[in-house]
N, C-alpha and C positions, 0 to 999 in steps of 0.2 A: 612466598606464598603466591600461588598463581590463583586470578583474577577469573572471578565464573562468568563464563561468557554467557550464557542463556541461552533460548532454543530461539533459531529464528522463526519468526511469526507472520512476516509480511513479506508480499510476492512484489517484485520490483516489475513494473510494468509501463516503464521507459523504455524499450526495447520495441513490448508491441505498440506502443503509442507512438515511434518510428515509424515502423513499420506500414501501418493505417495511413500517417499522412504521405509517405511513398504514393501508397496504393489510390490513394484520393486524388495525388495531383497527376498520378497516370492516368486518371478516370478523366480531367479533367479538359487534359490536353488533347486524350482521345477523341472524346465527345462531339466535339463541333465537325472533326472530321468523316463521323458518321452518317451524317445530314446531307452530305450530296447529293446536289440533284442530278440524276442521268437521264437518256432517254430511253424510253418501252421502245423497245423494236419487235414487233410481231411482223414474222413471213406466212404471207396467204397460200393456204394449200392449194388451192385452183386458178393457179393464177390465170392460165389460156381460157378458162370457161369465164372469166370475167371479162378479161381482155375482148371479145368476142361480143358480150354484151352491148348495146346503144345506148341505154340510157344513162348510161355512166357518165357524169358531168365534173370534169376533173381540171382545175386551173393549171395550167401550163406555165413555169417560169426557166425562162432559157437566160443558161448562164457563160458566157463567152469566154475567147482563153483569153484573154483582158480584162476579165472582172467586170462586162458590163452586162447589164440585167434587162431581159427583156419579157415581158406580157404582152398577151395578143399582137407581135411580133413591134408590138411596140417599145424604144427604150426608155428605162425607168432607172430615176437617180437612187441614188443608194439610200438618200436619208425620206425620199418619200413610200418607199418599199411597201413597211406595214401598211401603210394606207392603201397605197393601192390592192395590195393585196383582203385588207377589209373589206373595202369595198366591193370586189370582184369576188368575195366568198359567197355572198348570198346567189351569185349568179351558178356558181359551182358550189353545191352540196357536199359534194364527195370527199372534197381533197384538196392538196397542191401536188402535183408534180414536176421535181427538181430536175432541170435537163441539165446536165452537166458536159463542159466541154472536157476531154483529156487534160487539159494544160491550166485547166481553174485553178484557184486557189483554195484549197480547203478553208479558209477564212471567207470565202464567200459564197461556199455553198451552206456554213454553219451562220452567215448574215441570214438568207435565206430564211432556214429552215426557224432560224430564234423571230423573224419576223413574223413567219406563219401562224408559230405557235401561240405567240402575242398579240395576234390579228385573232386568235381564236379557233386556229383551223387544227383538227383532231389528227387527220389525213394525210400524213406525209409519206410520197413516195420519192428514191432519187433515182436516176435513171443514166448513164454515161452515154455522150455521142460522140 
């Protein structure tokens, strides 16, 4: 005598419940890498009709192929940077401008510009000499 099996009645849904927690802990690990902070680079269409302009008050920060930092042609240590540059913002409205030597380090023109920014300055230009 063979045994009546019956109709099956219930959907097995360990498979998608798999599935889901896949999908969640891709969510998960993705996530935090979304968050990056970059920087806005806007290129000014006029640049020679400003250039041209006087009242343009723009901080000047010259950066040697030694990695040494100079303001108002004076030199500034590395770790007093944001300050000085705080300071000197109010005097210059505009900006900072990054003078870079050919042989700098990109580590020190990214001290620079993370000083700027943390000083409060909106304004950054870099400039190579």
């Amino acid at each position: 005598m063979a045994e009546d099996r019956g109709e099956f009645n219930e959907i097995n849904i360990t498979p998608l419940t798999d599935i889901f927690l896949v999908l969640l802990i891709i969510m998960m690990v993705i996530a935090p890498m979304l968050d990056q902070q970059g920087l806005n680079l806007t290129v000014p269409e006029n640049v020679e009709e400003k250039l041209h302009n006087k009242d343009i008050k723009i901080l000047t920060v010259m950066i040697s192929s030694n990695d040494e930092f100079f303001i108002d042609n004076q030199r500034v240590a590395s770790n007093d940077l944001q300050a000085v540059i705080a300071s000197k913002s109010k005097e210059y409205p505009d900006g900072v401008l990054i003078q870079s030597d050919d042989n700098a380090t990109h580590g020190a023109i990214v001290r620079v510009m993370d000083s700027a920014r943390n000083a409060g300055v909106t304004g950054i230009s870099l400039e190579e000499i």
